[in-house]
C-alpha positions as CSV (number, residue, x, y, z in Angstrom):
1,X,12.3,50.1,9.2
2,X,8.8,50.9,7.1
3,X,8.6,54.0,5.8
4,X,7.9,57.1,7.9
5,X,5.4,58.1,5.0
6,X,3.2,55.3,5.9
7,X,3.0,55.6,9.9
8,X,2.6,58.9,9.8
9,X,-1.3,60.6,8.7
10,X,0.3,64.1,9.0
11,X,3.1,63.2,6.3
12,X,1.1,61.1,4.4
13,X,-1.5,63.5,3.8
14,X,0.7,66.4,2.8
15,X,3.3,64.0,0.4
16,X,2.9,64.9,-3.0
17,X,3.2,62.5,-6.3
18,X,6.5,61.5,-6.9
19,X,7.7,62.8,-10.0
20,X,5.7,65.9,-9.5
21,X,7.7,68.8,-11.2
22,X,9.1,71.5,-8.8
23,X,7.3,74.3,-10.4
24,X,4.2,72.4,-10.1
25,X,4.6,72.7,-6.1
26,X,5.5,76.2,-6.0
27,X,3.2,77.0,-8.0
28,X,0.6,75.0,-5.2
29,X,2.5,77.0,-2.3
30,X,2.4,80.3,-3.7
31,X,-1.2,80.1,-4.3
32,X,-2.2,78.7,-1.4
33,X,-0.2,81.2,0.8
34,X,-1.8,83.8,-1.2
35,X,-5.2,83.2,-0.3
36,X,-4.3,82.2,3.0
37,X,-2.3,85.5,4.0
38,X,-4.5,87.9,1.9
39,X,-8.2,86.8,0.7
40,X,-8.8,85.4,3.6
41,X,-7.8,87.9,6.5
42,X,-9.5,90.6,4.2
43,X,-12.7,88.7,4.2
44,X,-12.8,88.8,8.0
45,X,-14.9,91.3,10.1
46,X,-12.9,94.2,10.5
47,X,-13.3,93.8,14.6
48,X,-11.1,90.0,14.1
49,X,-8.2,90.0,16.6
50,X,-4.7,89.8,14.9
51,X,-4.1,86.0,15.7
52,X,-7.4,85.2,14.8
53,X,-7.2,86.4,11.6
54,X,-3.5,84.7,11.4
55,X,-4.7,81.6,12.7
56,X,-7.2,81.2,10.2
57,X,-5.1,82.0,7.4
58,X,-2.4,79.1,8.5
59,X,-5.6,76.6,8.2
60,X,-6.6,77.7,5.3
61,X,-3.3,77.6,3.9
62,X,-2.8,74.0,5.8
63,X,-6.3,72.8,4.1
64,X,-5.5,73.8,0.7
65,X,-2.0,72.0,0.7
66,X,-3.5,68.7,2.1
67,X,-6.1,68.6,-0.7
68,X,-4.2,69.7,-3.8
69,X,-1.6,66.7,-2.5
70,X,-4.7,64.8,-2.5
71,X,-6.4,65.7,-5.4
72,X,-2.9,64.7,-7.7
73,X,-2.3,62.0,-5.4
74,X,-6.3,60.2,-7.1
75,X,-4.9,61.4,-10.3
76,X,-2.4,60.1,-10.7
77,X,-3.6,57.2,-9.4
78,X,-6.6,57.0,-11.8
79,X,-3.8,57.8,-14.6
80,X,-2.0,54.7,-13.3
81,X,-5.6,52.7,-13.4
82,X,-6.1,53.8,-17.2
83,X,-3.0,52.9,-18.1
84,X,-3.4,49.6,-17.2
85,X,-6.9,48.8,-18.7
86,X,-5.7,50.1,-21.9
């Protein structure tokens, strides 16, 4: 059986580096729930329904996770690249 990592887009996009250190990741969560519960729903117009202002955070929160995986996911990727023209 392939790996689910590959079939699915959804997983794919939110796996992170192997070898990335747990700290590293909670560090990612905890700031990207911080914006996304509090920067965010405080930068609203005060009128913004309740589950408008939590839907928006949950995106935000969603986005940020998909492209810090991303972002290590090219580095270390490009670290892999340097390594091997060296």
């Amino acid at each position: 059986m392939s790996d689910p990592a590959r079939r699915n887009p959804l997983v794919r996009a939110l796996t992170f580096p192997a070898g990335t250190p747990p700290p590293l990741l909670l560090l990612v969560l905890l700031s990207s729930t911080m914006v996304g519960v509090f920067f965010v729903p405080l930068s609203l117009p005060a009128g913004t329904p309740v589950w408008v202002r939590s839907l928006v955070g949950m995106l935000v929160v969603f986005g940020l996770m998909v492209a810090t995986a991303a972002l290590l996911r090219r580095a270390v990727a490009r670290g892999r690249e340097r390594g091997r023209d060296s």
